[in-house]
ZAFIKE-612775 format. One line per 3 residues: their letters; for each residue y, x, z of N, C-alpha, C. Coordinates in steps of 0.2 Angstrom, whole numbers. Layout:
<dobas>
A) Y/X/Z/Y/X/Z/Y/X/Z | ...
</dobas>
This chain:
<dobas>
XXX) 328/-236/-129/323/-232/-126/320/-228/-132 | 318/-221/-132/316/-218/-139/311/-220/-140 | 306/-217/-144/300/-220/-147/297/-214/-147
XXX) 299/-209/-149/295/-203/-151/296/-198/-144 | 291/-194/-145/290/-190/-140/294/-183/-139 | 297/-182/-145/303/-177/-143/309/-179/-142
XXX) 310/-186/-146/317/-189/-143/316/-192/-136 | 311/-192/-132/311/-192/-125/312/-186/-121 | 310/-183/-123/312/-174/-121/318/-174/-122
XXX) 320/-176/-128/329/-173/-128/334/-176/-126 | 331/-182/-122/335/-187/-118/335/-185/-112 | 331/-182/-112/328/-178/-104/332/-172/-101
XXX) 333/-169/-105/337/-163/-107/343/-164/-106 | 346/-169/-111/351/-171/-113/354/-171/-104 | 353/-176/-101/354/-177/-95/356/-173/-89
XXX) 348/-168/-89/348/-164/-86/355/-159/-89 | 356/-158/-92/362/-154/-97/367/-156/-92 | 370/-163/-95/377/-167/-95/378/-164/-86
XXX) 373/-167/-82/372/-165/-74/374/-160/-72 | 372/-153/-75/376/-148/-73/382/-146/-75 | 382/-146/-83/390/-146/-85/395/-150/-80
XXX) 392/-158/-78/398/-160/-74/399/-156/-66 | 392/-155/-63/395/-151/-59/399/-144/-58 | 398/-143/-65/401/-134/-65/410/-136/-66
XXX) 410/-143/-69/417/-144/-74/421/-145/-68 | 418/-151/-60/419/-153/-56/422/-147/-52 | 418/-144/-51/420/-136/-45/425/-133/-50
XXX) 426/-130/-57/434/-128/-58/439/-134/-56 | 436/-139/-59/446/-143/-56/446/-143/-49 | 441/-143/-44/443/-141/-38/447/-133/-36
XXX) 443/-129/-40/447/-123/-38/454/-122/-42 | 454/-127/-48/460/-128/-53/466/-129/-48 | 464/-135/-46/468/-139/-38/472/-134/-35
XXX) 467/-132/-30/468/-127/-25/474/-121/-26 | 472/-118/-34/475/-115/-36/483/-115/-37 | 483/-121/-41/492/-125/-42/493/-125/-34
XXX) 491/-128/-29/494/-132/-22/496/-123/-22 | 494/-118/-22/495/-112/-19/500/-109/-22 | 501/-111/-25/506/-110/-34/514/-113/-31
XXX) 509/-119/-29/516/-123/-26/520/-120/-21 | 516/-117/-17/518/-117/-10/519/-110/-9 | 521/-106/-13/522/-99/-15/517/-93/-11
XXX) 512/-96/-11/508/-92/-7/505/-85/-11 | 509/-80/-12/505/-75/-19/499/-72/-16 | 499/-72/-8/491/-67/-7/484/-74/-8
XXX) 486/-80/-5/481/-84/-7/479/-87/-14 | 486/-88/-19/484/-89/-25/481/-81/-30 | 483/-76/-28/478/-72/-32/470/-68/-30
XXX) 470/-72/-23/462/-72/-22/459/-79/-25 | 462/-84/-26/461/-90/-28/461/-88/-37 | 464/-85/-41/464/-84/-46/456/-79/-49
XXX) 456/-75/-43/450/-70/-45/444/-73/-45 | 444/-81/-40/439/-85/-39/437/-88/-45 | 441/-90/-47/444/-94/-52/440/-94/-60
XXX) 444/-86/-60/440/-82/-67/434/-80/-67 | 431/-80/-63/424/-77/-63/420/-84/-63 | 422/-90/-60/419/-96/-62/420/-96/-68
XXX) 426/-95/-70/426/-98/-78/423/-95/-82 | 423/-86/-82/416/-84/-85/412/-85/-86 | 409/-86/-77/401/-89/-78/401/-96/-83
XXX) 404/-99/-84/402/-107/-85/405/-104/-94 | 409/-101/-97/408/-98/-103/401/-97/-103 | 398/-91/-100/392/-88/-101/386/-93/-103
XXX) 386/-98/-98/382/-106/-98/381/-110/-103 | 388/-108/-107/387/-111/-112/390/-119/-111 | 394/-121/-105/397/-126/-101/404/-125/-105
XXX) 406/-118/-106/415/-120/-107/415/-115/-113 | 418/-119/-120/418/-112/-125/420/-107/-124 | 420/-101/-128/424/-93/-126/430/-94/-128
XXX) 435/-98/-132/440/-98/-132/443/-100/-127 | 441/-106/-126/444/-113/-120/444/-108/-114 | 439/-104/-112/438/-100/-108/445/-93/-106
XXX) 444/-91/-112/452/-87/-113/456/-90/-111 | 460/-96/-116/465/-100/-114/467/-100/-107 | 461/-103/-104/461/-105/-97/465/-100/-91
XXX) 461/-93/-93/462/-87/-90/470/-85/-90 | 471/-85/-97/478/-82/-98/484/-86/-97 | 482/-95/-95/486/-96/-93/488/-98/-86
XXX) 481/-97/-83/483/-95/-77/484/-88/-74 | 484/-83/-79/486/-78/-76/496/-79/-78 | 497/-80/-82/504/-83/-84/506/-87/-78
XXX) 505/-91/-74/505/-94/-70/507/-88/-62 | 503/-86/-61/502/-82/-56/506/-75/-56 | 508/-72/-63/513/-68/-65/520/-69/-65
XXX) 519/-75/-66/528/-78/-65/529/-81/-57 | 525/-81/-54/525/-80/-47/529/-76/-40 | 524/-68/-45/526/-61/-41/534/-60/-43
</dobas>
């Protein structure tokens, strides 16, 4: 338990932080999922709306401060690599 009053604060924070990050981290692997099953099943008009979905979450959550701007890239280009070897 902290003692000090802003180490109570940054426990606070902390929380509320970890909370979001995991719901934001939660909803990319669901649309991660969704994405590959569409991948699988060669569906190219539902995985490139699925991918549009996808990138623009991953921006935002770049933007947030939730996923770094590399990890961010990474993620983009390899599923854009993914969905190009599709077409």
């Amino acid at each position: 338990m902290p003692q000090l009053k802003s180490s109570a604060k940054r426990l606070r924070q902390s929380k509320k932080h970890a909370a979001r990050n995991k719901k934001v981290k939660d909803g990319l692997g669901y649309l991660f999922y969704q994405f590959k099953k569409s991948i699988g099943e060669n569906d190219k008009q539902k995985s490139s709306e699925l991918s549009r979905k996808l990138i623009k979450a991953i921006d935002k959550a770049a933007r947030k401060g939730v996923l770094k701007k590399n990890n961010a890239a990474r993620k983009k280009s390899r599923l854009m690599k993914k969905l190009n070897k599709l077409k």
